[in-house]
C-alpha positions as CSV (number, residue, x, y, z in Angstrom):
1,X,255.1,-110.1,6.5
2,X,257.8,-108.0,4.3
3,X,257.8,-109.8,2.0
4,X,254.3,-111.4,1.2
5,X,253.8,-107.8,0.8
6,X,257.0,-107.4,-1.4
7,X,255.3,-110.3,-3.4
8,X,251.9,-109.3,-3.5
9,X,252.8,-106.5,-6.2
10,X,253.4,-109.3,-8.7
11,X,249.5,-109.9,-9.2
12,X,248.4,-106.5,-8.5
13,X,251.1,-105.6,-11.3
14,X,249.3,-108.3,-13.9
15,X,245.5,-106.9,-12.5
16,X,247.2,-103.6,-13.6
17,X,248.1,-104.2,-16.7
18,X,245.1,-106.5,-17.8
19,X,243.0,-103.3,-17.1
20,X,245.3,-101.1,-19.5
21,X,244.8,-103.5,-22.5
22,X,241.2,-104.3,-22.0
23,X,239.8,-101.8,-19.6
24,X,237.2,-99.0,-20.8
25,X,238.1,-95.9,-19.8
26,X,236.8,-95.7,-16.9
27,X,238.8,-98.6,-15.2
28,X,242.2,-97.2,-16.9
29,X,241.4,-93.8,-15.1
30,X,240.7,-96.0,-11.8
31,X,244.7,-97.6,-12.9
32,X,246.2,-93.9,-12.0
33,X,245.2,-94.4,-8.1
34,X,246.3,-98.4,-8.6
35,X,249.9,-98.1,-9.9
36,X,250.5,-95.3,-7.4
37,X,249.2,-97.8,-4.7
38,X,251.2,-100.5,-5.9
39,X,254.2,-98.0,-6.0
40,X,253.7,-97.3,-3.0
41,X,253.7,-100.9,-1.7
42,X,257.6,-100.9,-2.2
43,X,258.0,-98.1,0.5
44,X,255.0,-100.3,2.8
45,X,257.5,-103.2,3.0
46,X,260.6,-101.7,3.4
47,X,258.8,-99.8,6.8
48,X,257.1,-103.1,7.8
49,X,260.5,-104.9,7.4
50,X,262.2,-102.2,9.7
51,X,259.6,-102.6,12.5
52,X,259.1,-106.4,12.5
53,X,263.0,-106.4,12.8
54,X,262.7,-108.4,9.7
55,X,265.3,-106.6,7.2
56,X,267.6,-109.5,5.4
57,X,269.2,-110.3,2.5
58,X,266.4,-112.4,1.0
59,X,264.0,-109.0,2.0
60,X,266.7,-106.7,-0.1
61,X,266.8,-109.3,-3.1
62,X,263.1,-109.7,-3.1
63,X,262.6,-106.2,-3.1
64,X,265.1,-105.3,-6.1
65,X,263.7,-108.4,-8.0
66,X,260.5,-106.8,-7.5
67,X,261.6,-103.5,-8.1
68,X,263.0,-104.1,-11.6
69,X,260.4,-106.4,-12.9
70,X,257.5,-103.9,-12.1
71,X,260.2,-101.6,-13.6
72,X,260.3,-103.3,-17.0
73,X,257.0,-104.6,-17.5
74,X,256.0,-100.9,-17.6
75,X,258.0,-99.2,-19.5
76,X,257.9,-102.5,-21.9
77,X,254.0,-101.8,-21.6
78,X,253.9,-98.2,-21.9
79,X,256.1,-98.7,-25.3
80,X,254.0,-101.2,-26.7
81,X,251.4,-99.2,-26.2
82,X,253.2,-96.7,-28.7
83,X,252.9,-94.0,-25.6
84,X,257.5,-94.1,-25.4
85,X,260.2,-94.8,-27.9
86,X,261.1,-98.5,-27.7
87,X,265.3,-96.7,-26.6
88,X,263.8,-96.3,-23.0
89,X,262.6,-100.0,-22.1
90,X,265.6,-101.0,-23.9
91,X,267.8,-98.4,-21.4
92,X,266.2,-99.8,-18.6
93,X,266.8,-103.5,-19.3
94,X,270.6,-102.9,-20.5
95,X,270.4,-100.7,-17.0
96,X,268.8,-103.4,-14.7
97,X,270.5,-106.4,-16.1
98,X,274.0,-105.2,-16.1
99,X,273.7,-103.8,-12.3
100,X,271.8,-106.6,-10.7
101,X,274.5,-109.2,-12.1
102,X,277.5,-106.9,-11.2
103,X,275.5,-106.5,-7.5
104,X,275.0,-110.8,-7.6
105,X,278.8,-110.7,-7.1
106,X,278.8,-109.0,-4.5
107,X,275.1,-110.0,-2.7
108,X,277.3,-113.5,-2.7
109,X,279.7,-112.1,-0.6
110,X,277.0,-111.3,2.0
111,X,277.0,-107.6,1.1
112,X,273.2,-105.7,0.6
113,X,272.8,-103.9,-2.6
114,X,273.4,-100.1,-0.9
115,X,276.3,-101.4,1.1
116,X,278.3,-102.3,-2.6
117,X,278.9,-98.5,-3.2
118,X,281.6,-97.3,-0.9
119,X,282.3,-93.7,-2.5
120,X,280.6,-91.1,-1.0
121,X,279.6,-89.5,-3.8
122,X,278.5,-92.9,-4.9
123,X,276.6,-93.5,-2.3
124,X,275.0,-90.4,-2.1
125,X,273.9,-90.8,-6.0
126,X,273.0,-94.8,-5.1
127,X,272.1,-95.5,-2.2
128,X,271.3,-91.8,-0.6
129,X,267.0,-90.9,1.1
130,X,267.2,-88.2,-1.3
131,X,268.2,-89.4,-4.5
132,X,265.8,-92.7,-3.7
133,X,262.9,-91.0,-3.1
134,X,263.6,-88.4,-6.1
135,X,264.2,-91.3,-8.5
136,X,261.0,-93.3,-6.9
137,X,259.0,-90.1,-7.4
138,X,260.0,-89.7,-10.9
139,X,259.4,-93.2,-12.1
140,X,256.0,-92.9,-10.3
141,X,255.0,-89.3,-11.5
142,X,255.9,-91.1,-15.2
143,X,253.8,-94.1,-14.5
144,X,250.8,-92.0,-13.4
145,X,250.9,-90.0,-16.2
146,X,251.6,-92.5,-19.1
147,X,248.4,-94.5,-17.0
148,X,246.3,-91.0,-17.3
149,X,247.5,-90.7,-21.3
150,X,245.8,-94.0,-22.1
151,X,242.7,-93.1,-20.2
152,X,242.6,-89.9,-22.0
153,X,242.9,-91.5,-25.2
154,X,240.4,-94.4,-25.1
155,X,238.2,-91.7,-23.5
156,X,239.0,-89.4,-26.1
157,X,239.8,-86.0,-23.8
158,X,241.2,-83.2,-25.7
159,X,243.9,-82.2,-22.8
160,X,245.5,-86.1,-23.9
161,X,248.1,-84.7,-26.2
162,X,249.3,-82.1,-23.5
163,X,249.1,-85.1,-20.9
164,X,251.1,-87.2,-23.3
165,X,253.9,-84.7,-23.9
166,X,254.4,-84.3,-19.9
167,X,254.6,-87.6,-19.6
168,X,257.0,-88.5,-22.0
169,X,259.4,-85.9,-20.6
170,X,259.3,-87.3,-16.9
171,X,259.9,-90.5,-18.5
172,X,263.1,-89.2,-19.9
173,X,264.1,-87.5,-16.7
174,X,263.4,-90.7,-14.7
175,X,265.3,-92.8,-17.3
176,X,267.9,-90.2,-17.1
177,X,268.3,-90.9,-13.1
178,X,268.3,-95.0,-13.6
179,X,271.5,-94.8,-16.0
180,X,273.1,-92.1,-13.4
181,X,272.4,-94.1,-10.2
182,X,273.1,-97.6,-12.3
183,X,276.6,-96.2,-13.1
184,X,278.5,-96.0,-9.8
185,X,277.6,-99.3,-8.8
186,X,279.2,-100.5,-12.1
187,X,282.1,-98.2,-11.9
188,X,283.2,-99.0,-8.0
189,X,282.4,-103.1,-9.1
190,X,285.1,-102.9,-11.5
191,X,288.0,-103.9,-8.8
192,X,285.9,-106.4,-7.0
193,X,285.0,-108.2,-10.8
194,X,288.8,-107.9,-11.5
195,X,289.9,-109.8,-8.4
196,X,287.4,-111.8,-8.3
């Protein structure tokens, strides 16, 4: 159950977008409630998969695969849309790429993404409630804006501009966070690469 819901996001993600590039205004504004739903979906699994007694490895992989193709899809989106500086998709795949295959290594060795980082300070910054929920909230707070900044502009609003500046800076915080929690798992990875 998990993961079909882990898995639904792909198609809700491609709805999503669709309605961006093709959408009047109206359905864009009706895209704020959708990416915060879909968002929100990634915290719906993770609970399901906790009571079901279903948490695995394949739940942890689906759900990061998930994670960082929703991830860049957006901020590919949002960029193409001339809404971010093409430097913040391009952060977040040099980010995403370089962690996942660092965390392959050691997802082959049995371990879960969060159990990689042994540091506590690492693991506060990586795998810690807090800095989870602050990141999520960031990336989502972006998303819903960057969604409201399109549906102000095909709509033609005159608070877009001010909409569009807020945005852009809680895009920069929330990239900010991905290179900071990206860069323990890399740094506590470079024994385990070495020996390996």
């Amino acid at each position: 159950m998990a993961n079909f819901i882990t898995l639904l996001r792909f198609p809700l993600l491609f709805v999503y977008v669709a309605l961006l590039y093709w959408g009047n205004a109206t359905a864009q504004y009706w895209c704020v409630p959708f990416i915060l739903g879909i968002i929100i979906l990634d915290s719906v699994d993770g609970i399901i998969a906790r009571a079901l007694h279903e948490v695995s490895l394949l739940g942890s992989v689906l759900d990061i695969a998930t994670d960082r193709t929703l991830e860049i899809i957006l901020w590919v989106v949002f960029a193409h849309l001339g809404l971010l500086p093409i430097v913040i998709p391009l952060i977040v795949i040099t980010r995403g790429t370089t962690v996942d295959a660092v965390r392959a290594v050691g997802m082959s060795q049995g371990k879960a993404a969060f159990e990689q980082v042994k540091h506590p300070i690492s693991r506060f910054i990586v795998a810690s409630r807090f800095m989870r929920s602050s990141y999520g909230v960031a990336k989502a707070t972006a998303f819903a804006l960057l969604t409201l900044d399109i549906a102000m502009q095909s709509a033609g609003h005159p608070w877009q501009a001010k909409v569009h500046l807020v945005a852009v800076i809680i895009s920069w915080f929330a990239i900010s966070m991905t290179v900071i929690r990206g860069l323990p798992v890399l740094i506590e990875a470079y024994p385990l690469l070495r020996n390996s």
